[in-house]
C-alpha positions as CSV (number, residue, x, y, z in Angstrom):
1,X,0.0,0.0,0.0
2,X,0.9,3.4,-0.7
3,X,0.0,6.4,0.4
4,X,0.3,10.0,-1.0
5,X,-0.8,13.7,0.4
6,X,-1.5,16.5,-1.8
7,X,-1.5,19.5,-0.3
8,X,-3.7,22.8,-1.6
9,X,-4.0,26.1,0.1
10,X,-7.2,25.1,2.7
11,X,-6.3,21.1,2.9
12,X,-4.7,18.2,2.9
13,X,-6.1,15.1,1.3
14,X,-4.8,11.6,1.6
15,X,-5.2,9.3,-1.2
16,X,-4.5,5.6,-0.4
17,X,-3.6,3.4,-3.1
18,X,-4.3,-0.1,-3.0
19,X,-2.5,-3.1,-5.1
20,X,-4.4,-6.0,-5.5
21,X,-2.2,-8.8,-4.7
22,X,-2.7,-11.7,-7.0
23,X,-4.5,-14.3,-4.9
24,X,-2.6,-18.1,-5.9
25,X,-3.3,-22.0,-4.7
26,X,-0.3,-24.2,-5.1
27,X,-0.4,-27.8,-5.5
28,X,2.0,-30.4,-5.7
29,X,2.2,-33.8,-3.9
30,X,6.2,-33.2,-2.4
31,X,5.7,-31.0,0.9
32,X,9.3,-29.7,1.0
33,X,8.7,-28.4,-2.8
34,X,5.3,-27.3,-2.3
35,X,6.4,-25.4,1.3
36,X,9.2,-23.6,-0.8
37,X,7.3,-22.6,-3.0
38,X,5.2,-21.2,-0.9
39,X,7.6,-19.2,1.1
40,X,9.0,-17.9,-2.2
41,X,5.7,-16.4,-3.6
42,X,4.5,-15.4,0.1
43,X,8.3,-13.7,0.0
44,X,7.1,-11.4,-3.1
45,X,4.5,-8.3,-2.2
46,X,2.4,-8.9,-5.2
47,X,1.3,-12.7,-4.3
48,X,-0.9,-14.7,-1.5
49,X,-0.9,-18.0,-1.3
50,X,-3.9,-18.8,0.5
51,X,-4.2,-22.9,-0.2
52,X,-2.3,-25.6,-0.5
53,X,-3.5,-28.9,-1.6
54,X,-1.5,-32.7,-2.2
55,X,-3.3,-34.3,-4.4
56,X,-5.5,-33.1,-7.6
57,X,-8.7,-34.1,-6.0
58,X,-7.7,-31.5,-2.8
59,X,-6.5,-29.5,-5.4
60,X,-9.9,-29.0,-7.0
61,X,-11.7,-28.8,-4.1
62,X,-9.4,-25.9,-2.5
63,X,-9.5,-24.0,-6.3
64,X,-13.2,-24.0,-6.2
65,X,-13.5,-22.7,-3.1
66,X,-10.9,-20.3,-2.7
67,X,-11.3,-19.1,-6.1
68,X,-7.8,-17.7,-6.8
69,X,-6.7,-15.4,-9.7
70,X,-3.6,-18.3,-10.3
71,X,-3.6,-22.2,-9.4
72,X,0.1,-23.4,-9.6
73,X,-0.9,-27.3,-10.1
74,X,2.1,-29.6,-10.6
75,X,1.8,-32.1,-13.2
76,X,2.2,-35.4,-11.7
77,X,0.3,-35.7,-8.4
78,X,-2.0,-38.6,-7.0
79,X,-5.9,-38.6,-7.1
80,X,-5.3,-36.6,-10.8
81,X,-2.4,-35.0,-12.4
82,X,-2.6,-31.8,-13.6
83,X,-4.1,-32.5,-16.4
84,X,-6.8,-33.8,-15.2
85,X,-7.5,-30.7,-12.7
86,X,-7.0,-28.5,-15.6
87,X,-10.0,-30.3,-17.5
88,X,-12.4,-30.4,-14.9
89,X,-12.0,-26.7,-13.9
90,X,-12.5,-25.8,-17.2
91,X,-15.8,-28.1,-17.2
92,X,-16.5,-26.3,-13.8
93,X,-15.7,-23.0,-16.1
94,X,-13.6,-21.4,-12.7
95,X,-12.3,-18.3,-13.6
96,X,-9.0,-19.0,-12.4
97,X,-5.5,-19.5,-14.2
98,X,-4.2,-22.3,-14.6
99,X,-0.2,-23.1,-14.4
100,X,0.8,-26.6,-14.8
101,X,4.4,-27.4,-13.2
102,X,7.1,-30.3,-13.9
103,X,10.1,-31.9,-13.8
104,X,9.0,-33.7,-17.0
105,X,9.4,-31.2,-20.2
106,X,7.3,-33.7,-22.4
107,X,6.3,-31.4,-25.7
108,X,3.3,-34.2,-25.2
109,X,2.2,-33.1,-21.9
110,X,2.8,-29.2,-23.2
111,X,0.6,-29.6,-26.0
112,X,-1.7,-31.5,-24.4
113,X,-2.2,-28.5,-21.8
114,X,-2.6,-25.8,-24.1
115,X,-5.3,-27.9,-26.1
116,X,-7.2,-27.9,-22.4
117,X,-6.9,-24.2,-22.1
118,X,-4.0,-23.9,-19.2
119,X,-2.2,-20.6,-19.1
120,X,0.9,-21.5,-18.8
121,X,3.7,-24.5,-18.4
122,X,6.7,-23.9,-16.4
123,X,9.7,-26.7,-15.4
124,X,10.2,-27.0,-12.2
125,X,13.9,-26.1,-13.5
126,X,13.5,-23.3,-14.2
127,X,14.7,-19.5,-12.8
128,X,13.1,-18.0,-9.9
129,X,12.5,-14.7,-11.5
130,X,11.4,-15.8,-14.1
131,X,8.5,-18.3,-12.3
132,X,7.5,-15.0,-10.7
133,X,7.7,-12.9,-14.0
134,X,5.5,-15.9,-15.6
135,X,3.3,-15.6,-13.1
136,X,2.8,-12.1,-12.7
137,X,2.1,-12.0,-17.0
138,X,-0.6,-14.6,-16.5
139,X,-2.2,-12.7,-13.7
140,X,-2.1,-9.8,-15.6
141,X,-4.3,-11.1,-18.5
142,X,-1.2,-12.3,-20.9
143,X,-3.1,-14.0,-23.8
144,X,-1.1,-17.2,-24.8
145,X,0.5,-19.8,-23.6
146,X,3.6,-19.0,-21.5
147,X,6.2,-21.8,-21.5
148,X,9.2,-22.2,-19.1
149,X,11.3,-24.9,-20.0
């Protein structure tokens, strides 16, 4: 938050600006990963993290309720991968953004994610900044599909 005074000859006003912060789930079945991740998006002033789930079947559940701008879903979890979140939140037609994560680079699995309508695909390989820059695109409305391989 921000806030800034302007001053004219009879008063001061105060105008307080507010940044949404862009509201994310993450889920992926490997706590340490998952708890990292968190930290590291909790760490930057433009995200909340406010779920995380284990499995795609919690994942689903916590996305629908929580209703976040971005769910970071990793690829290959129990209950359903990421796939098969992806597919039923678009049958669910949930606003939210879908970011499918993995180790596994599979041009298969990449095409098979843009076909379902996910956002974006980033390796779990790949920079810090630019996870967060990816992320920050997609929330902003970033037509496409970003890859991070």
């Amino acid at each position: 938050m921000s806030i800034a005074a302007y001053c004219y000859p009879s008063a001061i006003f105060l105008s307080i600006i507010v940044k949404k912060r862009i509201v994310i789930v993450i889920a992926d079945d490997e706590i340490l990963f998952r708890k990292w991740l968190t930290l590291t998006l909790e760490s930057v002033d433009d995200f909340k993290v406010v779920g995380e789930a284990s499995d795609g079947e919690q994942a689903i559940e916590i996305i629908l309720d929580k209703k976040p701008d971005i769910a970071f879903v990793d690829y290959d979890m129990p209950l359903a991968n990421g796939l098969e979140v992806a597919a039923k939140l678009v049958e669910s037609r949930a606003k939210t953004k879908l970011v499918i994560m993995s180790a596994n680079n599979s041009s298969k699995v990449i095409s098979k994610a843009k076909t379902i309508g996910v956002a974006g695909y980033i390796s779990k390989e790949c920079k810090e900044d630019d996870m967060i820059e990816a992320l920050k695109r997609i929330a902003e409305g970033e037509t496409g599909f970003i890859t991070l391989t």
